[in-house]
VODRENMI-656722 format. One line per 8 residues: number of its first residue (from 1); their letters; for each residue x, y, z of C-alpha. Coordinates in steps of 0.02 Angstrom, whole numbers, m for minus. Layout:
! residues N
NUM) A) X/Y/Z  ... $
END
This chain:
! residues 455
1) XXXXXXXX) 0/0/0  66/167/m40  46/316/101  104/470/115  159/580/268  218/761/323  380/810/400  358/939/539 $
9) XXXXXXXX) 472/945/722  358/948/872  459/1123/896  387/1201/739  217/1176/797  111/1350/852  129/1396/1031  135/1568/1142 $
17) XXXXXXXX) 270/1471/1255  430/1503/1099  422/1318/1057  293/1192/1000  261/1061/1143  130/938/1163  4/1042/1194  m187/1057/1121 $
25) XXXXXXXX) m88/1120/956  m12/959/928  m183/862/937  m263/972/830  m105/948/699  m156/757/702  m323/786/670  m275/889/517 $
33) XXXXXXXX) m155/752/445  m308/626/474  m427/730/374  m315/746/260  m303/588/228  m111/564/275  m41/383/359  148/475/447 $
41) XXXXXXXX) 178/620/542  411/631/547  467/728/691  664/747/700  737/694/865  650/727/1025  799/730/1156  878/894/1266 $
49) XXXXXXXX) 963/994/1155  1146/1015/1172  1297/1082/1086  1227/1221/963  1052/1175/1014  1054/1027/901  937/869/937  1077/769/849 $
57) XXXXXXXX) 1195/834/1024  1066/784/1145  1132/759/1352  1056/559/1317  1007/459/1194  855/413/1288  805/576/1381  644/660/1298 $
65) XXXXXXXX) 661/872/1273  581/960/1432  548/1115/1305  395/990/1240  302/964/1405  127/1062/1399  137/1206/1529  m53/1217/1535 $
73) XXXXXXXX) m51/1053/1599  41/1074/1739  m64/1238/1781  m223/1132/1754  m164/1027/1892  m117/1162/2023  63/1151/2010  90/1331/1904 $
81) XXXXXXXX) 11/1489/1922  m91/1589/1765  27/1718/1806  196/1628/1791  151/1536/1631  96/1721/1553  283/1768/1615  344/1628/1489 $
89) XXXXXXXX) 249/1684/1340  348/1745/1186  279/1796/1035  417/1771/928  424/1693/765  596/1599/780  634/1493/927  749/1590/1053 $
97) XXXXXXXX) 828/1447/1128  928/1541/1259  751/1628/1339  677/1463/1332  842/1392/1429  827/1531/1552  644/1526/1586  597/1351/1560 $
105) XXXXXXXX) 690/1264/1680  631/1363/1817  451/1344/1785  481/1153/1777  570/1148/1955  432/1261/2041  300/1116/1960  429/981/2031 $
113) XXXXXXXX) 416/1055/2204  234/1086/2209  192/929/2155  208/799/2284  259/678/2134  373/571/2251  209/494/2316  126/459/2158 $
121) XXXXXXXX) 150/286/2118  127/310/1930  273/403/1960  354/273/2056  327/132/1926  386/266/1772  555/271/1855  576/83/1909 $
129) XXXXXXXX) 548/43/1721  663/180/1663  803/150/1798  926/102/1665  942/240/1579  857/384/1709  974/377/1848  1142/409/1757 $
137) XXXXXXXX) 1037/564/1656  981/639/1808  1161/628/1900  1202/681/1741  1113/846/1726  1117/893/1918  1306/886/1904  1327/984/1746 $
145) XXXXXXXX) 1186/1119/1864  1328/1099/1980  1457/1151/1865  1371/1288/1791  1329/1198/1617  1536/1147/1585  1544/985/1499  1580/821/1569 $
153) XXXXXXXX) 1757/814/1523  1812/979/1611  1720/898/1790  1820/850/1944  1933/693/1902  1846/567/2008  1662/631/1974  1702/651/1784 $
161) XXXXXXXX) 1794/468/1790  1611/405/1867  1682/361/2044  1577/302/2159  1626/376/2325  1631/550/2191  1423/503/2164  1410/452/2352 $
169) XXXXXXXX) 1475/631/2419  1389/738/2276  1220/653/2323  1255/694/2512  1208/859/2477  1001/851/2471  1005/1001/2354  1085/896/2229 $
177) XXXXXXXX) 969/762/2282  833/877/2248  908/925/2064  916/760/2008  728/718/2076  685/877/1958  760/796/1796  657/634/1836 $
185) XXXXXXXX) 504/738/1847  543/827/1693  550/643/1608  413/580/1670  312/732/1620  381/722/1456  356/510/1424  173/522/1478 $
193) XXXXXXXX) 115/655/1365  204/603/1214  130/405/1267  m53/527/1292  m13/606/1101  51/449/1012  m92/347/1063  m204/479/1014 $
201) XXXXXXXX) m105/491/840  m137/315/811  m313/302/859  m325/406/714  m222/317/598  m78/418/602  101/322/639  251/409/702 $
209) XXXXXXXX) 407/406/592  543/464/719  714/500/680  862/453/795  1070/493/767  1165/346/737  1286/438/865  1284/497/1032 $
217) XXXXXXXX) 1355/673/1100  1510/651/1178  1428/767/1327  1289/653/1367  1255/523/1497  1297/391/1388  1475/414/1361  1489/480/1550 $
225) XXXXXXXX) 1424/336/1636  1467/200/1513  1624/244/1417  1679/55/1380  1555/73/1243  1656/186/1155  1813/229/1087  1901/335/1220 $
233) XXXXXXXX) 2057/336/1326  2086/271/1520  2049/472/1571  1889/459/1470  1943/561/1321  1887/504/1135  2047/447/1035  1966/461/867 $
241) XXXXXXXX) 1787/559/832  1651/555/686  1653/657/545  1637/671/334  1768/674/230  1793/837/122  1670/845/m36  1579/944/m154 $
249) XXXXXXXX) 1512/1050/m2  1649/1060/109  1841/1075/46  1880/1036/266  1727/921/275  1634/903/421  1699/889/598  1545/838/710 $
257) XXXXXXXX) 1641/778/867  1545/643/923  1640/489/997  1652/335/884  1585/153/936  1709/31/989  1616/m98/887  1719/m262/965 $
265) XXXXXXXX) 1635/m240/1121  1471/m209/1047  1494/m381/976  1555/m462/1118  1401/m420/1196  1276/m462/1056  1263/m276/1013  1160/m255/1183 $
273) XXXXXXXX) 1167/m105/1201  1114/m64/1020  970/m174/1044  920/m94/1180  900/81/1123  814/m6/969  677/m85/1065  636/86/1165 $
281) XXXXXXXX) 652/179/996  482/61/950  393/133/1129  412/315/1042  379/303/868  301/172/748  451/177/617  631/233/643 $
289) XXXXXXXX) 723/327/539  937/299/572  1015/456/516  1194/427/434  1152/252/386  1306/224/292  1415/247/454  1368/38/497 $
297) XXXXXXXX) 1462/m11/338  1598/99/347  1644/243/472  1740/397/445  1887/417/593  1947/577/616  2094/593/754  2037/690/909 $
305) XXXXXXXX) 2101/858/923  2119/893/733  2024/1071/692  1948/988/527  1904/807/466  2037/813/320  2138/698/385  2030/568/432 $
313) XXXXXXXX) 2010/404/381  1877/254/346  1837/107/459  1730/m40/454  1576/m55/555  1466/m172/623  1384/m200/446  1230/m336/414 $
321) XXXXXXXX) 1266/m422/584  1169/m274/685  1034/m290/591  1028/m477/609  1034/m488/768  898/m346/782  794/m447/676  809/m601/778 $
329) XXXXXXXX) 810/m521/953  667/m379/907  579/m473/772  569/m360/605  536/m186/626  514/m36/514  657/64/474  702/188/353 $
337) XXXXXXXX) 882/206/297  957/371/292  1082/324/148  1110/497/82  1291/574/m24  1426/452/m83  1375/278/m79  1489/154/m100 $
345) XXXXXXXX) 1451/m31/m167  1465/m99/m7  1329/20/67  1208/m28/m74  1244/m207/m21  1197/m184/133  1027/m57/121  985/m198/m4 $
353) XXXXXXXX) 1009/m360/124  902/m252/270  792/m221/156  740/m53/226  682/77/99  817/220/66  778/400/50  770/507/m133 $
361) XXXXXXXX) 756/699/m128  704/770/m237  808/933/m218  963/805/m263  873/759/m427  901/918/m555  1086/931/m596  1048/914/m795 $
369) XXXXXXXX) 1089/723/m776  973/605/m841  1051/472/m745  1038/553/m568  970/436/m444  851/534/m376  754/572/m516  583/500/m520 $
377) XXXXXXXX) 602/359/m675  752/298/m576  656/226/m430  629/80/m357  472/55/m246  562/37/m79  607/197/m48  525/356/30 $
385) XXXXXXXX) 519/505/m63  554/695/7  555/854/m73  679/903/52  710/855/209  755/960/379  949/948/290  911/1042/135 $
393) XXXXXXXX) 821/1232/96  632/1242/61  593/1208/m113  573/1397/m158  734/1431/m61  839/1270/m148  745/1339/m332  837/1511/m303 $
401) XXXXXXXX) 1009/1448/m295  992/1342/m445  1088/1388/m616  981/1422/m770  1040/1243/m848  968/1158/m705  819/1272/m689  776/1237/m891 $
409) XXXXXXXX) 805/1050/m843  680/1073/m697  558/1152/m807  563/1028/m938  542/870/m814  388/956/m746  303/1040/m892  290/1201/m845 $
417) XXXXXXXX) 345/1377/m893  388/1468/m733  403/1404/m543  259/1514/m467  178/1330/m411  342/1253/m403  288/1171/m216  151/1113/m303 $
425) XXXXXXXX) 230/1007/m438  337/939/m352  243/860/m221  144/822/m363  291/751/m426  355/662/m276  175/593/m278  148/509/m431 $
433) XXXXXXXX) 308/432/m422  306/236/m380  398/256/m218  293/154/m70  313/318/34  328/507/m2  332/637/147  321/827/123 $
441) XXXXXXXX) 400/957/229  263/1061/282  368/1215/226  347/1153/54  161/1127/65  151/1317/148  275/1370/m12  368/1456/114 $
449) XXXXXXX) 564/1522/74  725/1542/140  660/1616/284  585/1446/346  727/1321/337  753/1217/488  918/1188/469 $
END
């Protein structure tokens, strides 16, 4: 059966509060996508933003963003004021991350102190179940309170190294006690109304496609409390980090920092850990999207300390026998493979033996090549077809940096004269192709510019 879908982040959606949360807005998106007739709403990653207020540099790979937790909520049950949550209403268009950072958390910890949670026992059972992962995030982020926001690796030796007479004396303190109890709250808040949304989402017929970095920020909890999983010295320092190799884009390519996998121990241990993140992936969403898909065949290495990722290098990874094991551990679950750029034989090998769809944009498509890829008579039906995605421009935006050759070639593919309903034709486009799957940036279906990209 062939569906179709729209990509918007729960942070673009309408709110008075700077960022779009789960609040009565999101419901009343999923009733539009249902009467519309649509099968997928895509979010991009849900977790705390980090580094450069990227999703894909979240403090945890598990961790849900406390920016997303309805406000009104939390006054409807007594535990904020009319008044405060008027205090944290911003009218402006773009998200200002650094108000939100300042305001937000505050709110949150008067709710966490009002509440009485501790004596809930819904609360009680949500962080028994979650213990695995919640405890190291909320040490986590009540020592990084501690040290004024600094990052893991500039902590105390023995509380950075994850000592645990370090843990035993910070926790001696009950204000630090009291921090951490606040980031628990925060979760739970933020796990049971995206479980209240989701459920609603698919009552309606509406799946989740979420989207989740293949790596992890080398400030988070994961690296912190369980370094052995990746590639870093006896001090806890990364000896080698992720990156792409110079290209078409970028003559230094791109450094993103993030600590590699050492992949020997993942095997030793059946990829555990892996599955394990896999299996609460399929709690949050109904399909997964792995960004950087390519990194599991091969793995660009870039030495730590260098200032750009020329000098790099490329690695195997983990290849089919993830997968595998996912399949026989997790049973077969939908993915989609993010296997954007350079693709190598071995790559197409390995999309191919998953058997996940890939991913065609159609902003890749018009170079004045006939055999491009990612034009539409090149397809195969196991793939899921974009306009753009939260990587690439708007399609008015991406239309006004094209060169006439490739504008004429547009033209011609479409049939038309001029690009006034450019948005148009292509979803049109994207559409009639015979890909199983086609979501739209909801950008593109506003025919907004420039002015609108995510990214």
């Amino acid at each position: 059966m062939r569906t179709s879908g729209v990509l918007l982040p729960v942070a673009s959606l309408p709110s008075k509060y700077g960022i779009g949360s789960f609040s009565e807005e999101a419901y009343r998106f999923v009733d539009f996508l249902a009467l519309a007739s649509q099968t997928y709403w895509q979010v991009l990653p849900m977790g705390p933003t980090g580094y450069g207020d990227s999703p894909y540099q979240s403090f945890s790979t598990y961790a849900g963003n406390p920016y997303f937790i309805d406000l009104e909520e939390l006054a409807s049950k007594g535990w904020l004021t009319k008044r405060e949550l008027s205090a944290a209403e911003r009218k402006d268009l773009k998200i200002d991350y650094e108000k939100i950072y300042l305001t937000r958390f505050k709110l949150l910890k008067k709710a966490y102190e009002r509440s009485g949670i501790e004596k809930d026992p819904d609360y009680a059972e949500f962080v028994k179940e979650n213990a695995f992962w919640l405890e190291d995030y909320a040490l986590f982020m009540a020592i990084k309170e501690e040290y004024r926001g600094k990052a893991f690796s500039e902590w105390e030796e023995k509380i950075r190294l994850h000592k645990k007479e370090a843990i035993k004396t910070f926790l001696a303190d009950e204000k630090n006690v009291k921090t951490s109890g606040s980031y628990r709250f925060m979760q739970y808040l933020f796990y049971r109304q995206w479980e209240k949304l989701k459920a609603y989402a698919n009552e309606k017929g509406i799946k989740i496609i979420g989207d989740i970095p293949i790596y992890v920020a080398f400030d988070s909890a994961d690296t912190w409390a369980n370094p052995e999983l990746f590639r870093l010295d006896k001090k806890n320092v990364p000896l080698a980090v992720a990156g792409c190799p110079p290209d078409y884009f970028s003559a230094t390519g791109q450094l993103w920092g993030n600590p590699l996998y050492r992949w020997e121990y993942h095997k030793e241990t059946g990829y555990a850990w892996w599955l394990k993140r896999l299996e609460f992936c399929y709690k949050l969403y109904d399909v997964v999207r792995i960004d950087h898909f390519r990194g599991f065949d091969e793995y660009y290495s870039i030495p730590y300390g260098d200032p750009t990722a020329e000098f790099g290098h490329w690695e195997k990874g983990p290849g089919y026998e993830l997968f595998d094991e996912m399949k026989k551990k997790l049973g077969k679950r939908p993915i989609i493979a993010e296997d954007l750029g350079f693709l190598t034989p071995s790559v197409l090998r390995l999309v191919k033996k998953c058997g996940y769809p890939g991913m065609k944009i159609l902003e890749f498509a018009f170079d004045s090549s006939e055999d491009n890829d990612y034009l539409p008579h090149n397809y195969e039906k196991n793939c899921v077809v974009y306009t753009g995605t939260h990587d690439n421009d708007t399609v008015f935006g991406w239309y006004s940096t094209l060169k006439k050759k490739d504008r004429d070639y547009l033209k011609e593919y479409l049939g038309c004269r001029n690009a006034k309903n450019l948005n148009w034709d292509l979803i049109r486009l994207a559409m009639s192709s015979v890909a199983d799957t086609c979501i739209i940036p909801m950008q593109d279906y506003l025919g907004l510019g420039s002015e609108a990209r995510i990214n």
